[in-house]
C-alpha positions as CSV (number, residue, x, y, z in Angstrom):
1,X,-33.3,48.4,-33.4
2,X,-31.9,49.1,-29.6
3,X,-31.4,46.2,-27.2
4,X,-30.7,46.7,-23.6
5,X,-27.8,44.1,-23.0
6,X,-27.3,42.9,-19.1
7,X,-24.3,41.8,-18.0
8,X,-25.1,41.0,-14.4
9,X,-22.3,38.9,-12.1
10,X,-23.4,36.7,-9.4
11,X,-22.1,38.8,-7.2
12,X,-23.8,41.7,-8.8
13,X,-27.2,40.5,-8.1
14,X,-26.6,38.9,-4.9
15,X,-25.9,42.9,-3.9
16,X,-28.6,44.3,-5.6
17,X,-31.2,41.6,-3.9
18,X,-29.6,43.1,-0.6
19,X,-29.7,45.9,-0.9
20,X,-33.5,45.8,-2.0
21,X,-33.9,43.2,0.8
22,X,-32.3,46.4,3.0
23,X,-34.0,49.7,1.8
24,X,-37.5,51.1,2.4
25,X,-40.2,49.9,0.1
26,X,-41.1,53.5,-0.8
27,X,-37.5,53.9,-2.6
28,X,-37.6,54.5,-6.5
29,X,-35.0,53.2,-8.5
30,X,-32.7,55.7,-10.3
31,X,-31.9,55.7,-13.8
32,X,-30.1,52.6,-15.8
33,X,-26.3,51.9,-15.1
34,X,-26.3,50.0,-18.4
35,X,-26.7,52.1,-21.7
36,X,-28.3,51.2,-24.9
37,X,-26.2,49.3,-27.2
38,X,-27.6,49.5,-31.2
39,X,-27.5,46.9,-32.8
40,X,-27.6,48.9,-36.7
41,X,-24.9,47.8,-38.9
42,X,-22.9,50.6,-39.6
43,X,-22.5,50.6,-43.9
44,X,-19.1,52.8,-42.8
45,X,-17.5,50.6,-40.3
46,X,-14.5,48.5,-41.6
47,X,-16.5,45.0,-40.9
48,X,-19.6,45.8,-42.0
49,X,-19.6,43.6,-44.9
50,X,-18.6,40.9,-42.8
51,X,-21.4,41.6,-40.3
52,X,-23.9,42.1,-42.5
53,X,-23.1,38.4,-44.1
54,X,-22.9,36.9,-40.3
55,X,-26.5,38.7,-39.7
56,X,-28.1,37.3,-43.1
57,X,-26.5,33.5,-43.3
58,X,-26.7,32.5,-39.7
59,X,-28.5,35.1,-37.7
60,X,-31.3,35.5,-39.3
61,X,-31.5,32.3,-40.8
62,X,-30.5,30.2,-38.0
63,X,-30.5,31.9,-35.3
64,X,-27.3,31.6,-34.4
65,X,-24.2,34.1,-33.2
66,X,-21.1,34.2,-35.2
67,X,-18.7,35.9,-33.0
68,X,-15.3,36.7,-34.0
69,X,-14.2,39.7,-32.4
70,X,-13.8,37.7,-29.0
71,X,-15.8,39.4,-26.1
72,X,-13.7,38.5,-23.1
73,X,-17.3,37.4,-21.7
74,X,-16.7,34.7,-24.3
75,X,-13.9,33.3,-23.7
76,X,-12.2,31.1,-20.9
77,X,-9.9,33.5,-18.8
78,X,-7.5,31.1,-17.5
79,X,-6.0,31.1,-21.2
80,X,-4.0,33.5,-23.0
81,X,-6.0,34.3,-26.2
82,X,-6.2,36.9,-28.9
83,X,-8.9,37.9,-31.5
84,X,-9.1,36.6,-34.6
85,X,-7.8,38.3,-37.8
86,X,-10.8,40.0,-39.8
87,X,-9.6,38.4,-43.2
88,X,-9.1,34.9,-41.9
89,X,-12.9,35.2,-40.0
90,X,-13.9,35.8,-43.4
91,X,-12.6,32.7,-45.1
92,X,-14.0,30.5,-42.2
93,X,-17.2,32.4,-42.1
94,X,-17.9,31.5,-45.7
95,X,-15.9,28.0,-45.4
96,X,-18.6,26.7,-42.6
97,X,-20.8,28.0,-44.7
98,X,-20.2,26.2,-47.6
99,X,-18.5,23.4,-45.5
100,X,-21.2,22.6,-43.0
101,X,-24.5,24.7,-42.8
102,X,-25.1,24.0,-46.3
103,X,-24.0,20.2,-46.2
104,X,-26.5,20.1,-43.1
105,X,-29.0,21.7,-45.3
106,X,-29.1,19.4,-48.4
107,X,-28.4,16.2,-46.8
108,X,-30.6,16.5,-43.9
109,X,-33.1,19.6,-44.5
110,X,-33.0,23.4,-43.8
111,X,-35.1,22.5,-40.5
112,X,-32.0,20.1,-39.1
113,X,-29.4,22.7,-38.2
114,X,-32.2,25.6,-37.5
115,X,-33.4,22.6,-34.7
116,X,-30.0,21.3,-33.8
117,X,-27.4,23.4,-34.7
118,X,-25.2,25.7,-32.0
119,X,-25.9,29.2,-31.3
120,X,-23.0,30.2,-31.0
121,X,-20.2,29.7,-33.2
122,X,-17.0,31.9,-31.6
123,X,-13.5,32.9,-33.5
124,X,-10.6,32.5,-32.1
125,X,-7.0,33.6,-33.2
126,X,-4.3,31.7,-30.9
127,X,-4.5,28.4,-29.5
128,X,-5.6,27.4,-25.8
129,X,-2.4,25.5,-24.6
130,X,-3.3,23.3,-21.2
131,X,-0.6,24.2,-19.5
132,X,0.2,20.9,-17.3
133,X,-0.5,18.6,-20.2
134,X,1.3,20.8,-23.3
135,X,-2.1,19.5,-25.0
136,X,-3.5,22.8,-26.9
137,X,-7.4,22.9,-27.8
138,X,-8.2,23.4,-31.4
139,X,-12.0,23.1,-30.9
140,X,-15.0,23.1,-28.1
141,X,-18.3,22.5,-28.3
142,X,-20.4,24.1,-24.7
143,X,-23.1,22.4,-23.7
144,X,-24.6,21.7,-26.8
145,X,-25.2,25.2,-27.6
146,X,-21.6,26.7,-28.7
147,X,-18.8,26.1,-30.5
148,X,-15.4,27.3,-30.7
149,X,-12.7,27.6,-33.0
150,X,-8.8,28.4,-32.3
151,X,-5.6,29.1,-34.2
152,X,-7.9,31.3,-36.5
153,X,-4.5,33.4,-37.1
154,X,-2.6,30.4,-37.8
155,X,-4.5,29.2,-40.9
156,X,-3.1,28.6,-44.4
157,X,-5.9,29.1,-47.0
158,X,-3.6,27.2,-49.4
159,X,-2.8,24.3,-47.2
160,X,-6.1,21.6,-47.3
161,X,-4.6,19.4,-45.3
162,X,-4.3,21.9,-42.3
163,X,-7.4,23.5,-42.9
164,X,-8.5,20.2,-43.0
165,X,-7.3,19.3,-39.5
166,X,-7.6,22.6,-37.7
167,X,-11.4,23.4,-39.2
168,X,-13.3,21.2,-41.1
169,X,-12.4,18.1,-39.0
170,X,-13.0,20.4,-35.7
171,X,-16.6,21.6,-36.9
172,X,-17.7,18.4,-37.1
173,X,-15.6,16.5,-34.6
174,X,-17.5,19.6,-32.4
175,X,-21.2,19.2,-34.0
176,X,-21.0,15.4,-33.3
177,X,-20.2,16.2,-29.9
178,X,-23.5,18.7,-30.0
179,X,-25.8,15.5,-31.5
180,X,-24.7,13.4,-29.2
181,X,-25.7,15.6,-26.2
182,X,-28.6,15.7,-27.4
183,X,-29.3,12.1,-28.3
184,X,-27.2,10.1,-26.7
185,X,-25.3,7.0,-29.1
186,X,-25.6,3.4,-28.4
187,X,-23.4,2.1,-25.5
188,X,-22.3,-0.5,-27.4
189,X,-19.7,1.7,-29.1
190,X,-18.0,2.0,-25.8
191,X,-17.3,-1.6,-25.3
192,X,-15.3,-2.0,-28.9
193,X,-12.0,-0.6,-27.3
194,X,-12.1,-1.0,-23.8
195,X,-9.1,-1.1,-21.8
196,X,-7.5,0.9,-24.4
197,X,-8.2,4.2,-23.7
198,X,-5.7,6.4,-22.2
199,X,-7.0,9.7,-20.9
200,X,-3.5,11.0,-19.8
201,X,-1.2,10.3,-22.2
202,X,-3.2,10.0,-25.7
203,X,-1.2,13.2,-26.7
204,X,1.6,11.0,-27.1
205,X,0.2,8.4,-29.1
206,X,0.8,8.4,-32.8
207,X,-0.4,5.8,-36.0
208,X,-0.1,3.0,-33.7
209,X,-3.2,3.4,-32.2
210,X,-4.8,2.4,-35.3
211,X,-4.0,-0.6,-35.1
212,X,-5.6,-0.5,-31.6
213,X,-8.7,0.6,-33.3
214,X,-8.5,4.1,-33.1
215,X,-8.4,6.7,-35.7
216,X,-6.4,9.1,-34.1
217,X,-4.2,9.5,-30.9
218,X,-7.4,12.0,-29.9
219,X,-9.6,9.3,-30.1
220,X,-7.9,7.1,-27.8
221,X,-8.3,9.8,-24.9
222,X,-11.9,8.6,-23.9
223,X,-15.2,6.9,-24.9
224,X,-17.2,10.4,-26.2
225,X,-14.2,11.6,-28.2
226,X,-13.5,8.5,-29.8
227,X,-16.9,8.8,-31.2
228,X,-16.7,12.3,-31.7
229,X,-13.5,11.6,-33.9
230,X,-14.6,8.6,-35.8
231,X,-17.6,11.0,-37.3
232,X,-15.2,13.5,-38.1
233,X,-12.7,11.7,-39.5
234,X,-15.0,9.4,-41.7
235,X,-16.4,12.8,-43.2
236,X,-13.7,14.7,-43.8
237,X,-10.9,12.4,-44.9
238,X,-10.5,11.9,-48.3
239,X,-10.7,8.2,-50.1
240,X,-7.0,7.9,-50.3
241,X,-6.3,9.4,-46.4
242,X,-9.4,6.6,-45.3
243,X,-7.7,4.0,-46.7
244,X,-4.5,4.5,-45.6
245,X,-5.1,4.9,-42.2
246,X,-6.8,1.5,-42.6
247,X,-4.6,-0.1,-43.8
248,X,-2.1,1.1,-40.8
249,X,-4.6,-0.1,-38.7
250,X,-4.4,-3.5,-40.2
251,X,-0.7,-3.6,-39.1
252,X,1.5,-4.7,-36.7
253,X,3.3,-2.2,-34.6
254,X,6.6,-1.9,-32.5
255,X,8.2,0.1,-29.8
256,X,12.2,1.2,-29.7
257,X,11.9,1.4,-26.2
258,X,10.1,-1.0,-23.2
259,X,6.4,-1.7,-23.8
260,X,6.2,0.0,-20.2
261,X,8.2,2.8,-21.7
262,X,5.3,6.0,-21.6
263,X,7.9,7.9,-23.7
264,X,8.3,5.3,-26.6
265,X,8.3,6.3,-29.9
266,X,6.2,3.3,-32.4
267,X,7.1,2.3,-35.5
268,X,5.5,0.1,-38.2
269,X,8.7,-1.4,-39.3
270,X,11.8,-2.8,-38.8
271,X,15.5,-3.7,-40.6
272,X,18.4,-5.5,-40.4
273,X,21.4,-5.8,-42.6
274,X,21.7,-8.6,-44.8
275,X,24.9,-10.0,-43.8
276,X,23.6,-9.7,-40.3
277,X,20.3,-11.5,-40.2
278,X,18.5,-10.1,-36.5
279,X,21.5,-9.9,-34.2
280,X,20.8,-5.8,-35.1
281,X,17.3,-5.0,-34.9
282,X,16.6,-1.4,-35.6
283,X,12.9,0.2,-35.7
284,X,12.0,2.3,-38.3
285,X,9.8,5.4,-38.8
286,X,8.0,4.3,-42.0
287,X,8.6,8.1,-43.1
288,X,11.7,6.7,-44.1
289,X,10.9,3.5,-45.7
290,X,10.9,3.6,-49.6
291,X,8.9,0.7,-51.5
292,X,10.3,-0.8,-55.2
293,X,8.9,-2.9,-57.3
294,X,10.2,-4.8,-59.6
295,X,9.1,-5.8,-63.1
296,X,7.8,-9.5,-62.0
297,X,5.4,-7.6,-59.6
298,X,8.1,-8.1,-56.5
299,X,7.7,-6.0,-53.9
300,X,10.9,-4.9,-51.9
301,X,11.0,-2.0,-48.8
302,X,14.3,-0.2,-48.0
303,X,15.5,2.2,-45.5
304,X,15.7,5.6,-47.5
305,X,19.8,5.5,-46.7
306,X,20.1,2.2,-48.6
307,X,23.1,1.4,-46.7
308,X,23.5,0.8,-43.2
309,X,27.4,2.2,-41.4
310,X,28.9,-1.1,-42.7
311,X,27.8,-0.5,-45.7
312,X,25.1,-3.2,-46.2
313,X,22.0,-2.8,-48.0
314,X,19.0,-2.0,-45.7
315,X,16.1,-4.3,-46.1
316,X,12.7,-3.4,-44.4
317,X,10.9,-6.3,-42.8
318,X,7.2,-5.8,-41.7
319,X,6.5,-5.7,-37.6
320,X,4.8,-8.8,-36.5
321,X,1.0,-7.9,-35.5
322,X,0.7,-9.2,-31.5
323,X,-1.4,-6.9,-29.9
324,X,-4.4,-9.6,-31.3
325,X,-6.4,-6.7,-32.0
326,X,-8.2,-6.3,-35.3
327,X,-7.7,-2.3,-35.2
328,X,-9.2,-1.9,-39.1
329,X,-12.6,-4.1,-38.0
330,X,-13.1,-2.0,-35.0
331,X,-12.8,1.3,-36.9
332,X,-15.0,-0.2,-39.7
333,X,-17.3,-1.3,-36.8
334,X,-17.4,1.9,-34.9
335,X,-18.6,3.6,-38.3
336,X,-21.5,1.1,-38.5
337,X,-22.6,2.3,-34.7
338,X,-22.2,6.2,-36.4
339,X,-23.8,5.2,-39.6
340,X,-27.3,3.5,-37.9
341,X,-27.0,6.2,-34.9
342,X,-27.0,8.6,-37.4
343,X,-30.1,6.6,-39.2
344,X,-32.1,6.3,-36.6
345,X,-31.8,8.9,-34.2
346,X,-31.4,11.9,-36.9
347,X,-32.7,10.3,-39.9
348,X,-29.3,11.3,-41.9
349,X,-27.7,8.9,-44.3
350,X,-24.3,9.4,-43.2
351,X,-22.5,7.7,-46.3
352,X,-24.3,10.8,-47.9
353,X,-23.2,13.6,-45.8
354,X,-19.8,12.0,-46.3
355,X,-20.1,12.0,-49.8
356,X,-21.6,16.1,-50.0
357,X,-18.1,17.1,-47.8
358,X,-16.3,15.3,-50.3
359,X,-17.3,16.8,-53.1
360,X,-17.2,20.5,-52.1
361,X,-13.8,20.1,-50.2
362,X,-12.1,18.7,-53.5
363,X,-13.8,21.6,-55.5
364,X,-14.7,24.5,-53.6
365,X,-13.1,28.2,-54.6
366,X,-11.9,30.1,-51.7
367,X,-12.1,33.6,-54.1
368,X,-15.5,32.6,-55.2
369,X,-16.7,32.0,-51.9
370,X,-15.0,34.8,-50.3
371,X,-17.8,37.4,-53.1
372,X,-20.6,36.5,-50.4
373,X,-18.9,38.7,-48.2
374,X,-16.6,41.0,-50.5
375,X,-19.3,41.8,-52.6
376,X,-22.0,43.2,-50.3
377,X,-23.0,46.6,-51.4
């Protein structure tokens, strides 16, 4: 089958409506400046298995465009980019398969995505990197219609936990953002955490801001991302990485610099030698806190070095909690907004789309998955 494709600029057509505006009615048009384009897979190109899988599994099925090769038409000039690798578009071609169409498809019926999904999903191989901010974009979702995803070159197959956070996390941090276009989420969300939301400097926010009521520094940027990132981030994260950042957020935190300090680094605990008592207060990256506990059940925390210059045992103290914010409750309370918004507006149980991802992140085989594509005759 042969498509005529237009590509036609603003500026394009403003001339061509002149120029017709200018010329004599009795004028005939000359042939096409724009030539056929077929659309036929090729069985002898080098992607064609690829392509022929893109066609099958979200073409034809939900009429979408999974675009990896980067058209510049695509793409956002103002940034540096590059395309992304053929084999890595493979993995996340089967991965948001497996990951995210089908999830869609169990939990909520093959009619949800076909309805609401993008159109376009497009590959990206480098990161877009704001340039005043440092900030780099791993995902975007357009108008409610596309999605893209960066770093494609940069991905580890074997490392979850970055796969995790680059990709799965980003596809539906980015299809929450697509919903919520769509159907908008109850205001009352936005009032949980406001007066804490710092759209200029949330890239230098770190664990702390759980305990603000955030679940990431992202989060913190603005109402809609917040939102976007509790979804995500209640999906994706397993039991153990849920509960932990929890129990952060139930924490007090502290800064090694002025509270006015932008540049301050947090920390969620704090020593002082023994022989010392406060007169040396030092803050502490928990990173380098170690827990013991003793056979009565005791619990003791000490600094990693066990010794401090004067040679004095390091103990760990807990940081008071004084910002008089619950940061676990309003976490817990911005799922419940997700969870009924999701009820009532899509008719998903979210608790079960949670559970779905679980399941087939903890088990899924990337060699398995990669035979829909590999194995195409």
């Amino acid at each position: 089958m042969k498509k005529i494709q237009y590509y036609i600029s603003a500026l394009l057509l403003v001339a061509v409506a002149a120029m017709s505006l200018s010329s004599c009615s009795g004028d005939k048009l000359g042939p096409t400046i724009f030539p056929d384009v077929d659309e036929t897979l090729d069985p002898n190109s080098y992607s064609y298995k690829l392509d022929k899988f893109l066609k099958e599994n979200y073409l034809d099925k939900y009429n979408l465009t999974f675009l990896y090769k980067m058209p510049d038409i695509s793409t956002n000039m103002n940034y540096n980019l590059v395309p992304a690798e053929y084999n890595n578009s493979v993995d996340l071609a089967v991965l948001c398969k497996h990951l995210w169409f089908d999830v869609y498809d169990k939990v909520a019926g093959e009619d949800f995505l076909k309805t609401y999904g993008p159109r376009i999903i497009l590959l990206i191989g480098s990161p877009a990197i704001n340039p005043t901010s440092g900030s780099e974009t791993v995902g975007l979702a357009e108008g409610g219609i596309k999605i893209s995803l960066f770093k494609v070159n940069s991905m580890n197959i074997s490392n979850f936990q970055q796969m995790n956070d680059l990709y799965f996390h980003t596809m539906h941090h980015e299809f929450a953002h697509i919903l919520h276009q769509t159907k908008t989420y109850p205001s009352e969300f936005n009032t949980i955490s406001v007066g804490r939301y710092d759209p200029n400097n949330w890239q230098y926010r770190g664990d702390e801001v759980t305990s603000l009521g955030f679940v990431t520094g992202y989060a913190s940027s603005e109402y809609r991302e917040d939102f976007a990132e509790t979804i995500a981030c209640f999906i994706v994260y397993t039991d153990a990485q849920w509960d932990r950042m929890l129990e952060l957020a139930s924490r007090g935190w502290a800064t090694s610099a002025s509270d006015d300090d932008l540049d301050a680094v947090y920390y969620s605990y704090y020593y002082y030698p023994e022989n010392d008592a406060e007169q040396d207060l030092v803050y502490l990256e928990e990173r380098y806190v170690v827990t013991e506990t003793d056979e009565d059940g005791t619990v003791h925390k000490y600094y990693r070095n066990n010794r401090d210059k004067n040679g004095n045992r390091i103990v760990v103290y807990d940081v008071e909690d004084k910002d008089g914010i619950d940061g676990s409750a309003a976490i817990l309370q911005k799922v419940q907004i997700a969870r009924e918004w999701f009820r009532t507006a899509w008719s998903i149980d979210l608790d079960a789309l949670r559970e779905e991802v679980q399941t087939r992140q903890a088990t899924y085989d990337i060699n398995e998955l990669r035979k829909m594509v590999y194995d195409i005759q």
